[in-house]
Residue, then its C-alpha position, 0 to 999 in steps of 0.5 A: x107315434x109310440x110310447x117313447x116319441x115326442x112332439x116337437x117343432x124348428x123353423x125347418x119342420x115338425x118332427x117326432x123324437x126318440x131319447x134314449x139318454x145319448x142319442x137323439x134319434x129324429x124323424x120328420x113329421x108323418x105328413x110332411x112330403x118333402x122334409x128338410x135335410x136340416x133336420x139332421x143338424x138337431x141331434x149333434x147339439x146335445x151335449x156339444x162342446x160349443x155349449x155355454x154351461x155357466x154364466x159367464x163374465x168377461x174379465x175385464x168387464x167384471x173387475x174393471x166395471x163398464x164402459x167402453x173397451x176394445x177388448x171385447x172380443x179378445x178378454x178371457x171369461x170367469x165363471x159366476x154365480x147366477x145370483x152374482x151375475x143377476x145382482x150385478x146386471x141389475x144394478x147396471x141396468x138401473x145405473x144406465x137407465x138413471x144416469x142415460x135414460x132409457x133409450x140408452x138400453x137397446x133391445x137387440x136387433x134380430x134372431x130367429x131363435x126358437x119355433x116355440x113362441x113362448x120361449x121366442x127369445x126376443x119376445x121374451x127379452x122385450x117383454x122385460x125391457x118394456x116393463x122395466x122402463x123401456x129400450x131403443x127397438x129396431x124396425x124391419x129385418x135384415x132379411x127383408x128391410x127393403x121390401x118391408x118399406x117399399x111394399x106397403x108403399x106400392x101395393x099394401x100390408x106387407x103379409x096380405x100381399x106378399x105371403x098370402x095372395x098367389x098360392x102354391x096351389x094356384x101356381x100348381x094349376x094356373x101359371x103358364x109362365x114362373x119368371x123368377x128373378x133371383x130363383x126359388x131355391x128349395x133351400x130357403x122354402x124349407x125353412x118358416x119362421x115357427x116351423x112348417x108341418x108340410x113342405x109343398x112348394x118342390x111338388x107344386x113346381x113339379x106339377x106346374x111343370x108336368x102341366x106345361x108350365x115354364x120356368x125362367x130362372x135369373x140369376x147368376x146361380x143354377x141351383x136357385x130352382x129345382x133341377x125338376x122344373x127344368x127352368x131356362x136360366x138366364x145367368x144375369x150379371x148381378x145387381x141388374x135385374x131392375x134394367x131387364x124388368x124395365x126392358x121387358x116393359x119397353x118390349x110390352x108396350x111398344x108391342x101394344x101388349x101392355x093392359x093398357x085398362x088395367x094401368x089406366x083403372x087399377x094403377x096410379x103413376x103410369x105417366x110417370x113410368x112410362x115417361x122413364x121407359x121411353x125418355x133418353x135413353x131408352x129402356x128399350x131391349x138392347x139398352x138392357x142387354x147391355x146392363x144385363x148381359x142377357x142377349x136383347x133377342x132373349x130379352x124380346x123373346x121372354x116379353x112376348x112369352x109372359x104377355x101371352x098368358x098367365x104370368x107370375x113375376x117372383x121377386x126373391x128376397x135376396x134381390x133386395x137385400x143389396x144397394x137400391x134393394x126397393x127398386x127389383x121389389x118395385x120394378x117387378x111391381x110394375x111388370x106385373x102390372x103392364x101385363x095386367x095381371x095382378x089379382x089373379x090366380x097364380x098370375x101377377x107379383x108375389x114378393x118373397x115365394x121361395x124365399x120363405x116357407x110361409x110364402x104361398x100359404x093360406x091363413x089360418x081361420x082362427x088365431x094361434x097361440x102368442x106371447x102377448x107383448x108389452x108396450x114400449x114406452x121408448x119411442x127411439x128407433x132405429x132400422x134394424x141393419x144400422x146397428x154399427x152406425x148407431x153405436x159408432x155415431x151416436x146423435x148423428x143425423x140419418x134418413x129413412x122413409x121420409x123423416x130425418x131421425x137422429x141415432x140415440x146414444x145406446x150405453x147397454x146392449x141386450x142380445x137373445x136369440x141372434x148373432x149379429x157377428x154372422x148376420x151383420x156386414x164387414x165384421x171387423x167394423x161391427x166389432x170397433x162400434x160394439x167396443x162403444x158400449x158400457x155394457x153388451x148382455x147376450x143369452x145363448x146356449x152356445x158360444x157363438x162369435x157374439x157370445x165371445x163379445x159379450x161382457x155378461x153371458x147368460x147360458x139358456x136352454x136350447x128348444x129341445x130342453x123345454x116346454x113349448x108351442x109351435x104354431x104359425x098363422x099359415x101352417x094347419x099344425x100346431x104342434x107340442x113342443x116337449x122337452x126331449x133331453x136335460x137341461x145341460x149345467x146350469x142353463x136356464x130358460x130366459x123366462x127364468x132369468x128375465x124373471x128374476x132381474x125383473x124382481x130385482x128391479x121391482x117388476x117382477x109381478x108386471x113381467x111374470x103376471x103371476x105364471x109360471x113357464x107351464x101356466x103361459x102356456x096353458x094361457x096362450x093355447x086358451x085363446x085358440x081353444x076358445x076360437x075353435x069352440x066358437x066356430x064349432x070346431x074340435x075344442x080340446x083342452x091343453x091336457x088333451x092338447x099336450x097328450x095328442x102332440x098336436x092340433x089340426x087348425x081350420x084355414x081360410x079359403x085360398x082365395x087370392x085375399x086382398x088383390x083379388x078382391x082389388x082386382x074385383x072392384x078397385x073403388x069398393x076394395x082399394x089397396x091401402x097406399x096414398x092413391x088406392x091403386x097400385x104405385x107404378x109411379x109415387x109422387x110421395x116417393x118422390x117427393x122426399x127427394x132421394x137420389x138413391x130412390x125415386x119416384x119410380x122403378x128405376x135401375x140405379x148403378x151400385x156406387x160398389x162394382x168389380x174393378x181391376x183390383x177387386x174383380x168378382x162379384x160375390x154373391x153372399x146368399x142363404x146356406x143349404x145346410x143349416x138356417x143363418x148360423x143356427x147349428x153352425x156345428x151341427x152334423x148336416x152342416x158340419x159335414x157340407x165344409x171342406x176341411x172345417x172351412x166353408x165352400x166357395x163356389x167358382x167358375x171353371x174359366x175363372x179358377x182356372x185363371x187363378x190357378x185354383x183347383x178344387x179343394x184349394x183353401x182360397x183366400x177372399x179379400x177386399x179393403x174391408x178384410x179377408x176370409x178364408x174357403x175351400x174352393x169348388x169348382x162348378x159351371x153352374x155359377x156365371x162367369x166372373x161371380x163367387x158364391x159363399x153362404x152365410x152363417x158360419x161362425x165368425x173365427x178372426x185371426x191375423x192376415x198374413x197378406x195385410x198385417x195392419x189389419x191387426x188380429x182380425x183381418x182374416x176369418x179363417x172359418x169362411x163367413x162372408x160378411x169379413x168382407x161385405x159393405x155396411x151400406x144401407x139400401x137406400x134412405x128410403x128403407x136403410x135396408x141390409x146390402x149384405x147380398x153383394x160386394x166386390x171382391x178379389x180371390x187368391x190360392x192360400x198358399x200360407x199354412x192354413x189355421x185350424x178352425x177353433x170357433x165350435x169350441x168354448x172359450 
């Protein structure tokens, strides 16, 4: 690194940075042997129109006071002071808490925010909202709200089984057979929450495929494994992967090639599941082709390969992030526990591995830097993708994980750090039920689709204009994130802010506890300091620290952790679920009565399917070129659009049909609204499925096709969820089912609007 170079970190990677006053010059991390394009989205944010400059106020929040208004979303703004702002957002975060109680404030939901974890927004906001009488939080994530329940129910602690037990090198030099429903894709392991220092996982593919390995691949996209593996992909209709794992069980047992001591001595509910498999119908091979759409052949073929040797069963996230989104988490579960392979090295079920880049990782031996968090006096809770319902149905009634709970009555909503209006479903409906609240709050650096609905926007500091750390528990690196550019305006960092309204109400001591931005820092470093001198380690101090730009951490040996010490000796290590072993069956499951999850991996038909009028599944995944909305304008992600519009993806024989060719603006609709896209025409999609990425900034206007939609029926810039279903998963886990939706596609044949959403209000 040289003299005019600067450390800093992002979810997708470390890198080092040259400013020389206009141009942002990045280059990724010297170690790092497969960086990740998105990098080249962080120079495009310096000094973007998109930025939010001032506090800003919405017009008829600020004259009018608050309380419910449908014109959130459509008023225009007034810039003030930040001491006016602060003075009157003090005084209506104490009107609401006086008059509603404090479950009436919510904490938001969700957001990725910075690598940094001082300045991680919603540690920050939480931290305020706790201290000054607490909020309503949310539980779980949209990513993964599914899993995150049924997981701990079936195998164990969520990260001790999931991130932490195959690894990428075990997977490297022990699996003879990857069968990964819903893919690998190199896209999403690029990215980690706080950031990654070495992206691995496309050579450990390679290596494990040079060494013999087999990859299966299902799914009803091509690209959701590196084209280097060379993978046989099964192009499954979607939503019915749990039908295949449950003819692969069939296939295993009636051949006698189940681990029958494996289910009898580390596994609990066999009876239970097998009674499924072989009851009436039978989830036998050919009851699965015909759910699946994979020949019963193929189906009898692949049951033999992965009961013949060390087989790993992959389950994406994106798999659960749909109707019944427990049940491929769980019927994975129980495949990798026919075969018996649970526990050891790079065999078994890893839920997750690909998704994230976190997964496959070993832990580090001594803690990482943290902002420590505050208590949350409010017990009011609800699971974090229900956030319309709650705001459209307060008081009302709902179950999740057993418990019947009643949705509180939210008066104030306080976002940093996300934008629900591109990770929520159907759009339109999230925007009637934020038109419930008194008063929405949102800190952002930039003028994002929530931002727009705001009543109070407070302009923050993006990662590259402040001081912070980088670590995560599971990278060796952590780096020292420096200010690379000026604060632009008068943005300000959200410790600042929150610290003032803090004073304001009269917690400012409590919140800051006497720090200053620097003086946190200083503090959270001390407590890995002091761990690696106790071990003998290399101790620097955060002087040295922060002149070095980063620090390598000891990590702990990869050992396979929990599950193969359960493996080892299941009555001296059992899991931490109701039985001790593995849930294959659950009778606490069960007995919570819940049609839409029993008490076993089941496959359950989606109450959504194409029918004559909505034909095509769309497939809403993760893009390729930014992370959720995150730098939406930014130059990788920018320069992926066609014509200012997102890219839907299509089959050929499809298009065709439709009189679609490439490059046509196509429109995408359903009775929930409509979204514009540019069409692409590829044979690397199953027939009769569309494909369009999260995250482009929500940009609403009036649908010509369908008028009584009023000004919102159609985005023109091509963010699916204008037409995803806000459903939740199942009772059991309320999860996000934002994956998968029904739709209809037609060529635009009206003149096509501009796109206008990276510009401010």
């Amino acid at each position: 690194m040289t003299e005019t170079e600067k450390t800093h970190s992002a979810h997708w990677g470390a890198y080092t940075v040259r400013f020389d006053g206009g141009r942002l010059r990045v280059r990724p991390h010297r170690d790092d042997p497969d960086p990740s394009p998105v990098l080249d989205n962080v120079p495009s944010a310096v000094g973007h129109p998109a930025r939010v400059t001032a506090p800003a106020v919405r017009r008829g929040w600020w004259e009018r006071g608050p309380g419910r208004d449908p014109g959130r979303g459509r008023d225009g703004y007034l810039t003030v002071s930040w001491d006016a702002v602060l003075d009157r957002l003090a005084a209506e975060t104490h009107r609401v808490r006086s008059t509603h109680g404090d479950a009436a404030v919510y904490g938001g939901s969700y957001g990725w925010a910075s690598a940094g974890r001082f300045h991680h927004a919603q540690g920050q906001l939480h931290r305020f909202l706790a201290v000054t009488g607490g909020y309503t939080r949310s539980v779980n994530t949209y990513s993964g709200g599914a899993a995150e329940v049924i997981v701990p129910q079936i195998l164990g602690g969520f990260d001790a089984v999931t991130r932490h037990s195959v690894s990428w090198d075990q997977v490297a030099a022990h699996t003879d057979t990857v069968l990964a429903f819903g893919g690998m894709a190199l896209k999403n392991s690029g990215i980690a929450p706080g950031g990654v220092s070495r992206h691995v996982e496309r050579g450990a593919m390679r290596a494990a495929r040079a060494r013999g390995a087999r990859f299966v691949l299902v799914s009803p996209l091509r690209p959701d494994l590196p084209e280097e593996v060379d993978a046989t992909w099964l192009p499954i209709r979607p939503g019915t992967d749990v039908a295949l794992m449950l003819g692969l069980m069939h296939t295993v047992v009636a051949g006698n090639r189940h681990d029958a001591d494996f289910l009898a001595t580390h596994c609990d509910g066999w009876d239970t599941l097998r009674g499924h498999l072989f009851g009436t119908p039978a989830r036998d091979a050919d009851w699965a082709a015909g759910i699946t759409g994979i020949p019963a052949t193929t189906i009898r073929e692949l049951a033999g390969r992965i009961a013949g040797g060390r087989s790993l069963v992959t389950v994406a996230q994106s798999l659960q992030r749909a109707e019944h989104g427990e049940q491929p988490v769980w019927g994975g579960t129980a495949l990798a526990a026919v075969l018996g392979q649970i526990g050891l090295p790079g065999g078994g079920f890893v839920y997750g591995l690909g998704s994230l880049g976190h997964y496959g990782r070993t832990r580090n031996a001594v803690p990482v830097p943290s902002f420590s968090r505050v208590p949350n006096p409010v017990p009011a809770m609800i699971p974090v993708a229900r956030v319309a319902d709650m705001l459209l149905h307060p008081g009302e009634r709902y179950a999740y994980d057993g418990a019947v709970h009643r949705y509180p009555h939210v008066r104030l909503a306080w976002w940093s750090g996300g934008n629900p209006f591109h990770h929520h479903q159907d759009l339109r409906r999230l925007r009637r039920a934020v038109a419930e609240l008194d008063t929405f709050v949102v800190h952002d650096p930039v003028w994002t689709a929530t931002a727009r609905h705001a009543d109070v926007v407070l302009p923050s500091t993006m990662t590259i204009e402040r001081d912070d750390i980088g670590p995560t528990g599971s990278d060796p690196l952590v780096i020292a994130m420096k200010q690379l550019v000026p604060v632009p305006g008068e943005a300000r960092d959200d410790y600042d802010v929150l610290a003032d309204l803090a004073h304001r109400l009269g917690r400012g001591a409590e919140f800051t506890e006497g720090r200053t931005a620097r003086g946190w820092l200083e503090h959270m470093y001390e407590r890995t300091r002091v761990a690696l001198a106790r071990r003998g380690d290399p101790a620097p101090d955060f002087a040295e620290f922060w002149e070095r730009g980063e620090l390598a951490l000891p990590q702990r040996p990869d050992d396979g952790g929990v599950l193969a010490r359960f493996r080892a000796d299941p009555v001296a290590d059992p899991l931490p679920t109701p039985s001790g072993r593995v849930q294959v069956g659950s009778a606490t499951i069960a007995a919570h009565g819940y049609d839409d999850c029993p008490g076993h991996p089941a496959w359950l038909p989606p109450a959504e399917q194409p029918d004559d009028r909505h034909p095509f599944w769309l497939v809403a995944n993760q893009p390729a070129t930014r992370l959720h909305s995150q730098l939406d304008f930014g130059a990788r992600s920018a320069g992926a659009k066609r014509g200012g519009r997102e890219v839907l993806r299509i089959h050929p024989a499809d298009a065709a049909g439709l009189g679609i060719a490439d490059d046509d603006v196509v429109r995408l609709h359903n009775d929930r609204g409509a979204c514009l896209a540019t069409a692409r025409l590829t044979d690397d999609i199953r027939p009769g499925v569309l494909q369009l990425p999260t995250g482009a900034w929500w940009d609403p206007r009036p649908d010509p096709e369908r008028p009584e939609f009023g000004d919102d029926g159609l985005c023109v810039h091509g963010n699916p969820n204008a037409v995803t279903r806000d459903r939740g998963s199942s009772r059991l886990a309320q999860g996000c089912t934002g994956q998968l939706c029904a739709v209809a596609v037609q060529r635009f044949d009206h003149p096509a609007p501009e796109v206008r959403v990276h510009r401010a209000p």
